[in-house]
C-alpha positions as CSV (number, residue, x, y, z in Angstrom):
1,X,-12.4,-16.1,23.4
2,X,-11.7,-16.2,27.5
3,X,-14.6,-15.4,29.7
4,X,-12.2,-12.4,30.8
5,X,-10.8,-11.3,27.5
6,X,-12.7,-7.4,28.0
7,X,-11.7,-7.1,31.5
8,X,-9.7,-3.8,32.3
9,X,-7.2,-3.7,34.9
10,X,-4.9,-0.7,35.7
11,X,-2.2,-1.8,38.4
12,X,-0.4,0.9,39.9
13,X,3.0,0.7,40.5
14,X,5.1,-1.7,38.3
15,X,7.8,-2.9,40.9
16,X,8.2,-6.8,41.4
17,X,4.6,-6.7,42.8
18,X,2.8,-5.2,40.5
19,X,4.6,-7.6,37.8
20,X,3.6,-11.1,39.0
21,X,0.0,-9.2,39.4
22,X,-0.4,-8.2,36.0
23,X,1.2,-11.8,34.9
24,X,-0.9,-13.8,36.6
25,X,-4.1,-11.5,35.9
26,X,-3.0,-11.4,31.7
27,X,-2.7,-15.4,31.9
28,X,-6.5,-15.1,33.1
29,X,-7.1,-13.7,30.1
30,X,-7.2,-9.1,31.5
31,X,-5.9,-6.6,29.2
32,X,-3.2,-4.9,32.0
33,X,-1.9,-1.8,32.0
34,X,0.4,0.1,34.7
35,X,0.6,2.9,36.1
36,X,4.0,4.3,36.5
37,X,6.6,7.6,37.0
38,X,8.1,7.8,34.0
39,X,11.8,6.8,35.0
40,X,10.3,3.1,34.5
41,X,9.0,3.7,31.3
42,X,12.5,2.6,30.0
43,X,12.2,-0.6,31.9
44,X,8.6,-1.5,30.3
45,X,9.9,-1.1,27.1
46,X,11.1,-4.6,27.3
47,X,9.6,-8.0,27.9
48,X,9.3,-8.6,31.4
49,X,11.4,-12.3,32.1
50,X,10.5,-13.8,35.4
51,X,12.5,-16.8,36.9
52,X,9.8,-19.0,38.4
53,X,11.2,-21.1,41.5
54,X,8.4,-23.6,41.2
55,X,9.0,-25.1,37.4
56,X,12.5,-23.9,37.2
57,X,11.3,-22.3,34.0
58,X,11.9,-18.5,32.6
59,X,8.5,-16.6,31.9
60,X,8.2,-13.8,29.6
61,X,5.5,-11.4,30.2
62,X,4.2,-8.8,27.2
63,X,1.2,-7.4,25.7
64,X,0.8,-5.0,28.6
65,X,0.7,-1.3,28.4
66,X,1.5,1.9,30.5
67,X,0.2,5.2,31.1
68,X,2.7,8.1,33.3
69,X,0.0,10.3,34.2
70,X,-2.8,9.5,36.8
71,X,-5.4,12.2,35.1
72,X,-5.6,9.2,32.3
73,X,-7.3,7.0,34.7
74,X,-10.1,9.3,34.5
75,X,-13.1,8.1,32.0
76,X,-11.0,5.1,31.7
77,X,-13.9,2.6,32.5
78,X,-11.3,0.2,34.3
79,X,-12.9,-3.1,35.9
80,X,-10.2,-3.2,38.4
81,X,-7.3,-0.9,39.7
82,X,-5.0,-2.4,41.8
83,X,-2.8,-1.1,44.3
84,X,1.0,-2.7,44.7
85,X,2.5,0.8,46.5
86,X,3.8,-0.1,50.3
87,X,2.4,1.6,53.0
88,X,4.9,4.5,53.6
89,X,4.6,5.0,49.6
90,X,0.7,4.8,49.5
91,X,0.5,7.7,53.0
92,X,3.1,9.7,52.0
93,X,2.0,13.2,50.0
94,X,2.2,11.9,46.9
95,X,0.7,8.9,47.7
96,X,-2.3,10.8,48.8
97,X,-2.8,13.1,46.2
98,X,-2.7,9.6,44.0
99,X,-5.3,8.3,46.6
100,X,-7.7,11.4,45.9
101,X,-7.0,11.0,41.9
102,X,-8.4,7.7,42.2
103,X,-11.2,8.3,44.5
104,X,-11.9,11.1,41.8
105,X,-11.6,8.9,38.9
106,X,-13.8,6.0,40.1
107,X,-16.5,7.3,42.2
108,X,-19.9,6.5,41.4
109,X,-18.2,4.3,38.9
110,X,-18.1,0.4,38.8
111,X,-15.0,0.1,39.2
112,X,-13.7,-2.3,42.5
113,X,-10.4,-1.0,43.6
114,X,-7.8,-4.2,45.3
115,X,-5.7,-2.8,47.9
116,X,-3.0,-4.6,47.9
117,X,-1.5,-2.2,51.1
118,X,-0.3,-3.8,53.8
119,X,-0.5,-1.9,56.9
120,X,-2.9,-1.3,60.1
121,X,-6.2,0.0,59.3
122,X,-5.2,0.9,55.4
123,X,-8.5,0.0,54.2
124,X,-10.2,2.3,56.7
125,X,-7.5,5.3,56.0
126,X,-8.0,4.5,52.1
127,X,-11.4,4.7,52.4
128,X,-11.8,8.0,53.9
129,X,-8.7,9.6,51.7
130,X,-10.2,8.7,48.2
131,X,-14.2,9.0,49.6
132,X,-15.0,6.0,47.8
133,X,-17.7,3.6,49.1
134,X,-17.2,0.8,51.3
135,X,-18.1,-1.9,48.4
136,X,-16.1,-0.1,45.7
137,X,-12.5,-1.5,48.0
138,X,-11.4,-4.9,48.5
139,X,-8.6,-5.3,51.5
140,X,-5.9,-8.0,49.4
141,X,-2.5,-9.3,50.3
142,X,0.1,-10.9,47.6
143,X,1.2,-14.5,49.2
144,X,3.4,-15.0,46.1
145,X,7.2,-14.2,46.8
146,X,8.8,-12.2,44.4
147,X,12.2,-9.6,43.9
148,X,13.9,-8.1,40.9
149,X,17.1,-10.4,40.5
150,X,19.1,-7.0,40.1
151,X,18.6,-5.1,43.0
152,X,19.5,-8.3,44.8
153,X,21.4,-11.5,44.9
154,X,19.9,-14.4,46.9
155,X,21.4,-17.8,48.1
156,X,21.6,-19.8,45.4
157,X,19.9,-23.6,46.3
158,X,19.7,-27.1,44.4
159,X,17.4,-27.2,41.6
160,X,18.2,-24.1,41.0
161,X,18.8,-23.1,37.2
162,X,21.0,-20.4,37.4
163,X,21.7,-19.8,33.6
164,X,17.9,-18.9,34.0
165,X,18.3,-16.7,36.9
166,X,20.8,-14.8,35.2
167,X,18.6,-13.9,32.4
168,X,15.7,-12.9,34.7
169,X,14.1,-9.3,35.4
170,X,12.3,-11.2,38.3
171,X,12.7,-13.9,40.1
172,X,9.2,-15.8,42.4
173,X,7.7,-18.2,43.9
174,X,4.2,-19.1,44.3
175,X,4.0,-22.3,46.9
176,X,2.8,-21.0,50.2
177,X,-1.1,-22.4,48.8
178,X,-2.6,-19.1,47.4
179,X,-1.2,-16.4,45.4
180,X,-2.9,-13.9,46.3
181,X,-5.5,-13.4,49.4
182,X,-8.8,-11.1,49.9
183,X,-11.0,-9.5,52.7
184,X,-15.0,-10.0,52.4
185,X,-15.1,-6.6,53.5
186,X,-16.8,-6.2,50.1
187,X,-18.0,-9.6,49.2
188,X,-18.8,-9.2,45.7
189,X,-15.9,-7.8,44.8
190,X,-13.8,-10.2,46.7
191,X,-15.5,-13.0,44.9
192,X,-15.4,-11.5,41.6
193,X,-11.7,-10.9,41.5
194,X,-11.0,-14.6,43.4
195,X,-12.7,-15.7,40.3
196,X,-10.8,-14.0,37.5
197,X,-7.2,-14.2,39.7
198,X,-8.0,-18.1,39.5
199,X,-8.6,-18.6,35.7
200,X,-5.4,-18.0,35.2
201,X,-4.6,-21.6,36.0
202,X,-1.4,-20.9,37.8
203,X,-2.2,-19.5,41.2
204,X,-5.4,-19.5,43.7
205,X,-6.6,-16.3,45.4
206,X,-8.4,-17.0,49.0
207,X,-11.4,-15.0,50.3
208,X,-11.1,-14.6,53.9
209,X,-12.7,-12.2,56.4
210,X,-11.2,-8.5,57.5
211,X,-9.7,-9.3,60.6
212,X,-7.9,-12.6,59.6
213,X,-6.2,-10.7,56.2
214,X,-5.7,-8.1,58.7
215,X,-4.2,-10.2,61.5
216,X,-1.9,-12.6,58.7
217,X,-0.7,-9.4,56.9
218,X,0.4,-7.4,59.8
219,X,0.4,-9.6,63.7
220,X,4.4,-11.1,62.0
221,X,5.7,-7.6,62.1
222,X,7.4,-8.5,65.4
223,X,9.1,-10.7,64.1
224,X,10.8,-9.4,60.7
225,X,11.9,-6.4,62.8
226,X,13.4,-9.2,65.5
227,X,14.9,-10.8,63.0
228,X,17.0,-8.1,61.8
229,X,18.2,-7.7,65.2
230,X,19.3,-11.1,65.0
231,X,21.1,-10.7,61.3
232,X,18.5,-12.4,59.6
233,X,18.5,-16.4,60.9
234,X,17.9,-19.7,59.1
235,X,15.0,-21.3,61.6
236,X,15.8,-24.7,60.9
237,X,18.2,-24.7,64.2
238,X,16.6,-21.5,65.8
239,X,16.8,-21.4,69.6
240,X,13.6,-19.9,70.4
241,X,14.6,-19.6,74.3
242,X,16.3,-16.2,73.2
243,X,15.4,-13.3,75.2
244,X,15.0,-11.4,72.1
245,X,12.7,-14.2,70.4
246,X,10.6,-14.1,73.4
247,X,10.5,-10.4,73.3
248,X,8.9,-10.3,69.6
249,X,6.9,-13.1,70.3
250,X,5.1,-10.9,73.1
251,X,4.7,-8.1,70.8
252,X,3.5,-10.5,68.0
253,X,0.7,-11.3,71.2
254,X,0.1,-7.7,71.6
255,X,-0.7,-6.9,67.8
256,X,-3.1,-10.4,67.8
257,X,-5.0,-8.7,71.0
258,X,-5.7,-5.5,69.2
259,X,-9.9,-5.1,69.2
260,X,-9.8,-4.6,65.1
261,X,-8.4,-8.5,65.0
262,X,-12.1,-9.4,66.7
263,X,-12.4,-12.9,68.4
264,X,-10.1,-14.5,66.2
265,X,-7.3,-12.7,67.3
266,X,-7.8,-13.1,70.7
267,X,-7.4,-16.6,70.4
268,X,-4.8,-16.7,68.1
269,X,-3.2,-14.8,70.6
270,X,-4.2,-17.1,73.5
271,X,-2.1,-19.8,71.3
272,X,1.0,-17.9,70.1
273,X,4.1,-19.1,71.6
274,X,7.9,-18.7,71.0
275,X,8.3,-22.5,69.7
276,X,5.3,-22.1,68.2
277,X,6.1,-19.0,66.2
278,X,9.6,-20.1,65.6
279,X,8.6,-23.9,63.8
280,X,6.3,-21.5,61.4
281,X,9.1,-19.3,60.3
282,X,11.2,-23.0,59.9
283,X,7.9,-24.2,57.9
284,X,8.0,-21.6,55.4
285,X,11.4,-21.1,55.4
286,X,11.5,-24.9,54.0
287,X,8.5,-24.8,52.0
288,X,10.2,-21.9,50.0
289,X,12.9,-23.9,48.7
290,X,14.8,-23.3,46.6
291,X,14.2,-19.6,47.0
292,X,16.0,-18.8,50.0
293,X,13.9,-17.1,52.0
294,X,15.7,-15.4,55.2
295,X,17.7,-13.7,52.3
296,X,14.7,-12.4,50.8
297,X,13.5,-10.8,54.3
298,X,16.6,-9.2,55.0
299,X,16.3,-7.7,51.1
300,X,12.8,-7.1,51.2
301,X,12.3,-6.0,55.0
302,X,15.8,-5.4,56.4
303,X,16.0,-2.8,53.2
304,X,12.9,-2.6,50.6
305,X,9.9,-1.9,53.1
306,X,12.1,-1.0,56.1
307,X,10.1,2.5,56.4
308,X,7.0,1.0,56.2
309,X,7.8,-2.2,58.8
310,X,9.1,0.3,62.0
311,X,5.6,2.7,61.1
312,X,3.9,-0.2,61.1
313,X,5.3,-1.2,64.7
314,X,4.4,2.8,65.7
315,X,0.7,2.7,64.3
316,X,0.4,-0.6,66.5
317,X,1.5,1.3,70.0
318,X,-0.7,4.4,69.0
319,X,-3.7,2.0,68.1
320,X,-3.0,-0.5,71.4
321,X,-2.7,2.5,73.7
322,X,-5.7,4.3,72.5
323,X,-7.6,0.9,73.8
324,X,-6.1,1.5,76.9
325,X,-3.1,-1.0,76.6
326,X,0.2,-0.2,77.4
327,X,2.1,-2.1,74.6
328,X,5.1,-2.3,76.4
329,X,6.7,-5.3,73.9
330,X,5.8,-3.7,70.8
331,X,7.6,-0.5,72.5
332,X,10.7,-2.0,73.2
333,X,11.1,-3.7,70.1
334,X,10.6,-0.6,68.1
335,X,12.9,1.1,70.8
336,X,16.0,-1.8,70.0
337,X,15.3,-2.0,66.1
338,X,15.5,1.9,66.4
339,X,18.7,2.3,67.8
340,X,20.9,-1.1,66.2
């Protein structure tokens, strides 16, 4: 009998996200259940077979359930809900009438809410959409790479096993050093959920503060959106001399600068440079072997989260000018992306 056997965990949204979530969080030993629309009820009727880059092994995930209608989250008594929607899904309307189901289901409740959102100042907008209390959400970021293997084909690289592949509903990669990160923005929660993420024995989940989640999650932007411009380039040879390199890398410096990045982003900003930038993208590109990562960007940002990478980019000018800054990089890049 697991120390986490009656832990309760609702995820909503069951995309490739929400999968490797409630994989992970099962192999800790939660009883997981999504929350979906019902066209993906079909898809949940199966095992869930995940290709795992790491082990080169196939994973089937079962023993979750599903519920289609967010009114069954209240009186629910979950432990956690989880949140895998992106941002232009979690602000849109119906992502904010599902905001204000939750905030209705939960309050006053012990439930922690992870919000697994990335985008500029989600927390704060969550927080004041669902009127929940500030230690009731927990800012979070998924680390672990993951896409369904049939919306997309990738690259295939050596030790690839690509009878497995074939056979997989997912295929990910967990070897960037944690799985999954959280914000101490509510400290108890963070470390609670660190905790069970890491008794599952297969990933590690980091506790970091609000402005460094915020700054890792969102200060790359530039440089996905660059990168489409530049049809999606292996960094292992990258000239980062470009003019367009060096354009991102200033926007990447205006992001870092903004006042809710504190100290830390100052100075990360102080130290970002267009070699410097460009041997990080090589690093993970390399460390991500044999999933082929510049593939997986121009899938998952040149196309998946497209929406939700320019707003991004537009909430960053609207946030730097309000400062008083005239985010002239960040402008232009939005402006070129905008019109190629």
């Amino acid at each position: 009998m697991g120390k986490y056997e009656d832990c309760r965990i609702l995820i909503v949204g069951a995309g490739s996200m929400g999968i490797i979530m409630g994989y992970d969080l099962q192999l800790a030993g939660a009883k997981v259940t999504f929350l979906i629309r019902p066209h993906r009820v079909e898809a949940l009727k199966h095992p869930q077979k995940l290709y795992s880059y790491d082990d080169h092994q196939l994973k089937v995930y079962t023993g979750y359930k599903y519920i289609t209608n967010p009114a069954e989250m209240v009186g629910a008594a979950y432990d956690y809900i989880v949140i895998t929607l992106d941002g232009a899904a979690l602000r849109n309307e119906v992502g904010q009438n599902l905001t204000k189901t939750i905030g209705e289901a939960v309050r006053n409740t012990k439930t922690k809410v992870i919000l697994g959102t990335v985008f500029i100042n989600i927390r704060s907008w969550f927080l004041e959409t669902s009127g929940l209390a500030s230690d009731q959400v927990v800012s979070g970021q998924l680390i672990t790479h993951i896409y369904p293997t049939n919306a997309v084909t990738l690259p295939v690289h050596p030790p690839t096993n690509e009878k497995l592949l074939a056979e997989a509903d997912h295929a990910y990669t967990d070897c960037l050093g944690s799985g999954f990160t959280v914000s101490n923005s509510s400290a108890a929660g963070a470390n609670d959920f660190a905790e069970l993420w890491n008794a599952s024995g297969v990933s590690t989940c980091d506790v970091v503060s609000q402005e460094q989640l915020s700054l890792n999650s969102t200060a790359l932007f530039p440089l996905l959106a660059v990168c489409e411009l530049l049809n999606w380039p292996n960094f292992q040879n990258f000239d980062s001399t470009g003019e367009l390199w060096g354009l991102a890398t200033a926007a990447v410096r205006e992001i870092q600068g903004l006042s809710m990045h504190g100290t830390i982003g100052q100075q990360a900003a102080a130290a970002t440079t267009e070699a410097g930038l460009a041997q990080l993208f090589a690093g993970i590109g390399s460390t991500m072997l044999p999933m082929d990562w510049p593939a997986f960007n121009r899938y998952h940002h040149g196309n998946k989260v497209n929406a939700q990478d320019r707003e991004l980019l537009r909430v960053a000018i609207a946030c730097g000018e309000a400062e008083g800054k005239s985010m002239s990089a960040v402008k232009e890049l939005l402006h070129r992306v905008e019109l190629a």
